[in-house]
N, CA, C and O of each residue as an XYZ file, in Angstrom:
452
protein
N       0.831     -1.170      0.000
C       0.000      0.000      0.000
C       0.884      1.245      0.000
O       1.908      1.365      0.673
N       0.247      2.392     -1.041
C       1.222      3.531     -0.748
C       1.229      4.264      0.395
O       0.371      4.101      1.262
N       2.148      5.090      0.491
C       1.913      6.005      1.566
C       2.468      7.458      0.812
O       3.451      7.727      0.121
N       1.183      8.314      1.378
C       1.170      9.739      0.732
C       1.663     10.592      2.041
O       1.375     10.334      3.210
N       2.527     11.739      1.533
C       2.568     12.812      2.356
C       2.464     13.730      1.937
O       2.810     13.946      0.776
N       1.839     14.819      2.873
C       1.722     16.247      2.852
C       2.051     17.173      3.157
O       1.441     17.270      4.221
N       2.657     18.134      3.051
C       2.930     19.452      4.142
C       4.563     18.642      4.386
O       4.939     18.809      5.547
N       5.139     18.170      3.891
C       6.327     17.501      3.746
C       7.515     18.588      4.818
O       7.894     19.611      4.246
N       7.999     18.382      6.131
C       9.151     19.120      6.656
C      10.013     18.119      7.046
O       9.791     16.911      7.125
N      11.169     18.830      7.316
C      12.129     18.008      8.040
C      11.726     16.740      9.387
O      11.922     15.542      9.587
N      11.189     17.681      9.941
C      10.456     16.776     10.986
C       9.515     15.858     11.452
O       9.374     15.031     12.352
N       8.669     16.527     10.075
C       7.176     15.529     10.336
C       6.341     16.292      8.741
O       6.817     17.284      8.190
N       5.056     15.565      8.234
C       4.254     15.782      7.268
C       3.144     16.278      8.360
O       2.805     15.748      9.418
N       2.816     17.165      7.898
C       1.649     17.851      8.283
C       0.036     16.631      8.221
O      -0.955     16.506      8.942
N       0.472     16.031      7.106
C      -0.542     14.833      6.842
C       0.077     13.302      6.251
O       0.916     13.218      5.355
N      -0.317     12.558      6.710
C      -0.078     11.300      6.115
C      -0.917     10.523      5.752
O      -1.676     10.222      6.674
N      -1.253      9.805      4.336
C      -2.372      9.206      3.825
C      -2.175      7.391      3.757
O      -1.838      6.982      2.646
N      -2.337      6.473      4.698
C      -1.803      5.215      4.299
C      -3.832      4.529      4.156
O      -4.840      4.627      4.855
N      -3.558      4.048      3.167
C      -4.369      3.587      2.835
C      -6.026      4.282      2.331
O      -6.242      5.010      1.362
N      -6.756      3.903      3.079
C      -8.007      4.749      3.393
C      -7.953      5.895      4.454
O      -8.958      6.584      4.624
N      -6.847      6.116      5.151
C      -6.698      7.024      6.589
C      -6.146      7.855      6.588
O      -5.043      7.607      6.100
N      -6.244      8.835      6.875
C      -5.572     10.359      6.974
C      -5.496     10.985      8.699
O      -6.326     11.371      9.522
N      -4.181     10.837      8.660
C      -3.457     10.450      9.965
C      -2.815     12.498     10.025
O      -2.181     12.880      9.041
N      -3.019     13.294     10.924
C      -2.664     14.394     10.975
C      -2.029     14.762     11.904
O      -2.244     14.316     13.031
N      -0.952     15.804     11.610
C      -0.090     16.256     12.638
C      -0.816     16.626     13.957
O      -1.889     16.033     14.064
N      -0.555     17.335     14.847
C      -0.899     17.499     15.965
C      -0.810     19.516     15.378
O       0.139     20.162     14.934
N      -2.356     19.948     15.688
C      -2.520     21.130     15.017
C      -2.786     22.236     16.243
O      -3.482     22.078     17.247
N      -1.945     23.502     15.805
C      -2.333     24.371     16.951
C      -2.728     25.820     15.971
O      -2.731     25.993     14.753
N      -3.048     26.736     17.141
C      -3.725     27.777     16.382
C      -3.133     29.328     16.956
O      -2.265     29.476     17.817
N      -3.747     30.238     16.338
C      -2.630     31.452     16.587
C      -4.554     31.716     17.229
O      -5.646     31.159     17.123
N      -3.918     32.965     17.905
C      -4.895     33.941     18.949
C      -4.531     34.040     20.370
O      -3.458     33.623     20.807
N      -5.240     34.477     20.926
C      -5.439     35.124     22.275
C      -5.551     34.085     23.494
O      -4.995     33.804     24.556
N      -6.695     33.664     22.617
C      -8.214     32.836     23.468
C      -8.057     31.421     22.976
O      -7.624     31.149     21.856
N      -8.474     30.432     23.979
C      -8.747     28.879     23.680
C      -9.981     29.251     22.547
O      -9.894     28.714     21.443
N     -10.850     29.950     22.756
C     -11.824     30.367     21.723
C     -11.077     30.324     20.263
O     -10.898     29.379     19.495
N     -10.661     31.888     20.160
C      -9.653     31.989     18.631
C      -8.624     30.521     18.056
O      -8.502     29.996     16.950
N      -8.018     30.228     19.410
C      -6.872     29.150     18.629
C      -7.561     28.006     18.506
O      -7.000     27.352     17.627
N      -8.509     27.410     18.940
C      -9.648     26.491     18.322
C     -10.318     26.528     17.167
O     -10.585     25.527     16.502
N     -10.715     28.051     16.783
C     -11.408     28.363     15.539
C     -10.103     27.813     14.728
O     -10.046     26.629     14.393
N      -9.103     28.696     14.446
C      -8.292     28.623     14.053
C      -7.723     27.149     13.652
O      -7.564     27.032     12.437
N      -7.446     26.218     14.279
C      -7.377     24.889     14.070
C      -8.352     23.932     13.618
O      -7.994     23.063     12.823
N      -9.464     23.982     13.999
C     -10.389     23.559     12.999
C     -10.213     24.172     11.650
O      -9.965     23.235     10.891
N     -10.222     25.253     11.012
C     -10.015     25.809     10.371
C      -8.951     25.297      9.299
O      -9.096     25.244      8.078
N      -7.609     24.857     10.228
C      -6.652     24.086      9.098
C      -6.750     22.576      9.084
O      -6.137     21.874      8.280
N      -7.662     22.064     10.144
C      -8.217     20.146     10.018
C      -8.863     20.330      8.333
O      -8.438     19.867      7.275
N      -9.802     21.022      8.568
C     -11.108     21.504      7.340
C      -9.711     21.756      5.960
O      -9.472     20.873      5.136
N      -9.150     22.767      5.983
C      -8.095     22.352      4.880
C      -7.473     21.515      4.491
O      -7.290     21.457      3.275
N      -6.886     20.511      5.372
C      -5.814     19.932      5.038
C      -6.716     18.345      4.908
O      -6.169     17.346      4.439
N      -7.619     18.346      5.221
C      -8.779     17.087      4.890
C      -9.316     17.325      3.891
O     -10.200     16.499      3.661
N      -9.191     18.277      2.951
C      -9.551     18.351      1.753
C      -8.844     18.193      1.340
O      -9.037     17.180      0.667
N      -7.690     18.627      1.181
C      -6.223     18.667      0.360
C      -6.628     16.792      0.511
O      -7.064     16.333     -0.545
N      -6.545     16.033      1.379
C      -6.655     14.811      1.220
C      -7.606     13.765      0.236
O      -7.322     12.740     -0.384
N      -9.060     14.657      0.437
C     -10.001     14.009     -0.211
C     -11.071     13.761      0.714
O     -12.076     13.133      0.382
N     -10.862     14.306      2.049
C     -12.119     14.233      3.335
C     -12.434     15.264      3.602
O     -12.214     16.375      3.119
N     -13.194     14.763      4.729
C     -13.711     16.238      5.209
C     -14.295     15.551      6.915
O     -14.350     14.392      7.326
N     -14.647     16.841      7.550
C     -14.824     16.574      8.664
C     -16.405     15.389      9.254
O     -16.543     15.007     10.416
N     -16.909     15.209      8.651
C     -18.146     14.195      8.558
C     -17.012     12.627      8.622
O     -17.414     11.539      9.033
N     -15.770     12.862      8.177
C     -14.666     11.105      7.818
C     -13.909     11.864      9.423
O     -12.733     11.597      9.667
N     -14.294     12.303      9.890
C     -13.229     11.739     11.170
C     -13.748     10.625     12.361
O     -14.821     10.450     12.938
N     -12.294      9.911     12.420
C     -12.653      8.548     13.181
C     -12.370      9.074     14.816
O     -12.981      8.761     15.838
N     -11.246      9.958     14.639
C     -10.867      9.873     16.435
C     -10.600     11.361     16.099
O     -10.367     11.865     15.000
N     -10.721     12.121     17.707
C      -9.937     13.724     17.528
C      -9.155     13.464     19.297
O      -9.685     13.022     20.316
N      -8.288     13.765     19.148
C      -7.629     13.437     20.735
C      -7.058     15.434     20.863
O      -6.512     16.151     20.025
N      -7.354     15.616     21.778
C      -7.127     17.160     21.994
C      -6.725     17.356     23.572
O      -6.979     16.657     24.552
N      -5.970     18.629     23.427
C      -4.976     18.659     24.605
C      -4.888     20.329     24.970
O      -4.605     21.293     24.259
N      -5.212     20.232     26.211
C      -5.811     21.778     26.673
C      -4.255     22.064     27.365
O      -3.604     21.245     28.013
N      -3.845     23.543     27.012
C      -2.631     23.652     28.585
C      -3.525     23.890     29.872
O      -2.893     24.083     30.911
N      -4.948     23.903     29.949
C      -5.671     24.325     31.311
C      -6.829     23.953     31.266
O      -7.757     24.645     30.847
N      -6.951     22.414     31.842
C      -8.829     22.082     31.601
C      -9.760     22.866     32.445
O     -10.898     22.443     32.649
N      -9.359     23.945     32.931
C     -10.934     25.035     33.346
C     -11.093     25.588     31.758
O     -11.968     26.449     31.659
N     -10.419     25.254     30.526
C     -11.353     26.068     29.463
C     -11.732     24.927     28.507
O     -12.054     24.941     27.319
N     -11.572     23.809     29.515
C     -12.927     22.971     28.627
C     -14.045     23.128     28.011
O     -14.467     22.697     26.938
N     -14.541     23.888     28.921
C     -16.235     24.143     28.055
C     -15.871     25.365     26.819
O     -16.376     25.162     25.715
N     -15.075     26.518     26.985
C     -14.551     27.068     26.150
C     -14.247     26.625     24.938
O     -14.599     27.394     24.044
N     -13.750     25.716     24.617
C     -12.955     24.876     23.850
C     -14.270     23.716     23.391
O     -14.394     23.589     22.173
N     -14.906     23.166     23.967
C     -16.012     22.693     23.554
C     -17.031     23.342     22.613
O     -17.500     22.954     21.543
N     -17.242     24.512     23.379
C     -18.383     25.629     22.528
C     -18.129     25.809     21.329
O     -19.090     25.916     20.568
N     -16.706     25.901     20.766
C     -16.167     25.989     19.501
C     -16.311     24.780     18.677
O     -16.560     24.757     17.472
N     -16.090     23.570     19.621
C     -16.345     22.200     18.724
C     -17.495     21.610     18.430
O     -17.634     20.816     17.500
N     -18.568     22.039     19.370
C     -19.481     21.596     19.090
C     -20.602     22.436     18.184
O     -21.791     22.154     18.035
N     -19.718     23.757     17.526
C     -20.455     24.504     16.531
C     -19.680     23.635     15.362
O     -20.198     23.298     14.298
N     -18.561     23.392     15.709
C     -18.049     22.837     14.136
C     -18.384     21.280     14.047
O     -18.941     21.102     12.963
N     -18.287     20.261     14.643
C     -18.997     19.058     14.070
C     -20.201     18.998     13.778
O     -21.100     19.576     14.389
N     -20.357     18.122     12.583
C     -21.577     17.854     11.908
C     -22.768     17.193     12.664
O     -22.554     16.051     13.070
N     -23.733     17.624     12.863
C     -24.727     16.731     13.854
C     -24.723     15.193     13.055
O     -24.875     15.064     11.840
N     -24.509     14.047     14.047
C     -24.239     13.035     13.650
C     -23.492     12.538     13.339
O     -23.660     11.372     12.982
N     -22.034     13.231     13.288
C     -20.786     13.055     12.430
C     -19.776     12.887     13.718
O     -18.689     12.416     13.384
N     -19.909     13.177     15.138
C     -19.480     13.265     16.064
C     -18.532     12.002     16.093
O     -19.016     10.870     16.096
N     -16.786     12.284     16.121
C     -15.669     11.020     16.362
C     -15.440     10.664     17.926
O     -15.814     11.293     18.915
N     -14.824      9.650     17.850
C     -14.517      9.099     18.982
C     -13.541     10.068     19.540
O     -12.613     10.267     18.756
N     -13.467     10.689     20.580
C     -12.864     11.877     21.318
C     -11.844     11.480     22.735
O     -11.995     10.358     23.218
N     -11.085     12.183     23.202
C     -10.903     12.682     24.122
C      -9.693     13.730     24.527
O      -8.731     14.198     23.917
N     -10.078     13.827     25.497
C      -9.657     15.274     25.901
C      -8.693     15.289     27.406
O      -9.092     14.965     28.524
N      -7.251     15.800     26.995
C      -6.516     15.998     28.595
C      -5.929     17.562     28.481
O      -6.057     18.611     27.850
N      -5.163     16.902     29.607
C      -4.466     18.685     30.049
C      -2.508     18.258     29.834
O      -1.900     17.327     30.362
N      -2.087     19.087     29.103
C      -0.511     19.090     28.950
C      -0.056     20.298     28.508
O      -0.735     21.086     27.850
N       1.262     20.491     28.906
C       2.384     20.945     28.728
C       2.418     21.201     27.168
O       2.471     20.140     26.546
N       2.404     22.193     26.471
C       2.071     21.992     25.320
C       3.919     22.974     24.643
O       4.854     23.429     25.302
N       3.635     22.904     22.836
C       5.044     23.087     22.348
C       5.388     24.167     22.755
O       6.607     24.096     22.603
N       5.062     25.699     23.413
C       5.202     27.018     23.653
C       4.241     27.504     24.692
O       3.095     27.057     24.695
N       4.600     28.325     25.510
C       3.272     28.698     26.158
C       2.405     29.429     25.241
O       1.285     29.132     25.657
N       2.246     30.227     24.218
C       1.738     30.889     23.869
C       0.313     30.022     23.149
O      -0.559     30.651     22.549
N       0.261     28.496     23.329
C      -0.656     27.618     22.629
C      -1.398     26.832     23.802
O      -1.226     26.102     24.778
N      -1.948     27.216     23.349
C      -3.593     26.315     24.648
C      -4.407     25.601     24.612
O      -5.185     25.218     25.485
N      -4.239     25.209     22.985
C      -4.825     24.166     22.632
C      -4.178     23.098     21.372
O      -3.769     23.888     20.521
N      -3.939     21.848     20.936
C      -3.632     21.669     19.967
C      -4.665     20.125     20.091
O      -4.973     19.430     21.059
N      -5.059     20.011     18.251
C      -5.757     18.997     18.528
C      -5.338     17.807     17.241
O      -5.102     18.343     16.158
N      -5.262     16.719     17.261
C      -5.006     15.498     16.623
C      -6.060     14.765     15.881
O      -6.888     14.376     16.705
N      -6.349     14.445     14.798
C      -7.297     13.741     13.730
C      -6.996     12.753     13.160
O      -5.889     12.474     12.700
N      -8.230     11.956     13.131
C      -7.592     10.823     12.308
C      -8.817     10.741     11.382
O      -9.820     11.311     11.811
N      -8.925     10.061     10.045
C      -9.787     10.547      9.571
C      -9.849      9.488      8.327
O      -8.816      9.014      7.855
N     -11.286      9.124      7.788
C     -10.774      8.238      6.637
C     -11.028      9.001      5.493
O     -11.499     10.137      5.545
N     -10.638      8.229      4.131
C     -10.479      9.292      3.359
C     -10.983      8.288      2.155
O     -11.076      8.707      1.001
């Protein structure tokens, strides 16, 4: 089976396509607010799942990682405007140490394609 990449860096592909699955980097977002950098990251899932051939209705899992679970519901309010009613993936959600302080949220997709 092939394997496709995307967003091709030294370090890592922004996306990887093996088979039917579209396997995605770990995505963060620019702003202020768990609000903004959520929009913001959905925002490049929704791109870069097209660039693939999906879209957010094909995600299998989203694993997401708060630097502060008091803005859970924050961070929820945003997700639960962007999934599709019915389209809802297998989830979950912790608290870490994330790549910079300046990021408060980053979230992970997996997705078929």
């Amino acid at each position: 089976m092939s394997i496709r990449r995307v967003e091709v860096g030294q370090r890592m592909s922004q996306v990887v396509v093996h088979g039917n699955t579209a396997y995605l980097a770990g995505q963060v977002g620019e702003g202020e607010s768990v609000k903004a950098q959520t929009r913001d990251i959905l925002a490049t899932v929704d791109r870069l799942l097209a660039e693939v051939g999906s879209d957010k209705t094909k995600i299998l899992q989203a694993i997401i990682w708060l630097s502060d679970m008091s803005t859970f519901a924050e961070m929820n309010k945003v997700w639960d405007e962007w999934v599709p009613q019915g389209h809802a993936p297998a989830r979950a959600t912790g608290e870490a140490k994330l790549a910079a302080p300046k990021y408060k949220v980053e979230i992970i997709v997996t997705a078929a394609v």
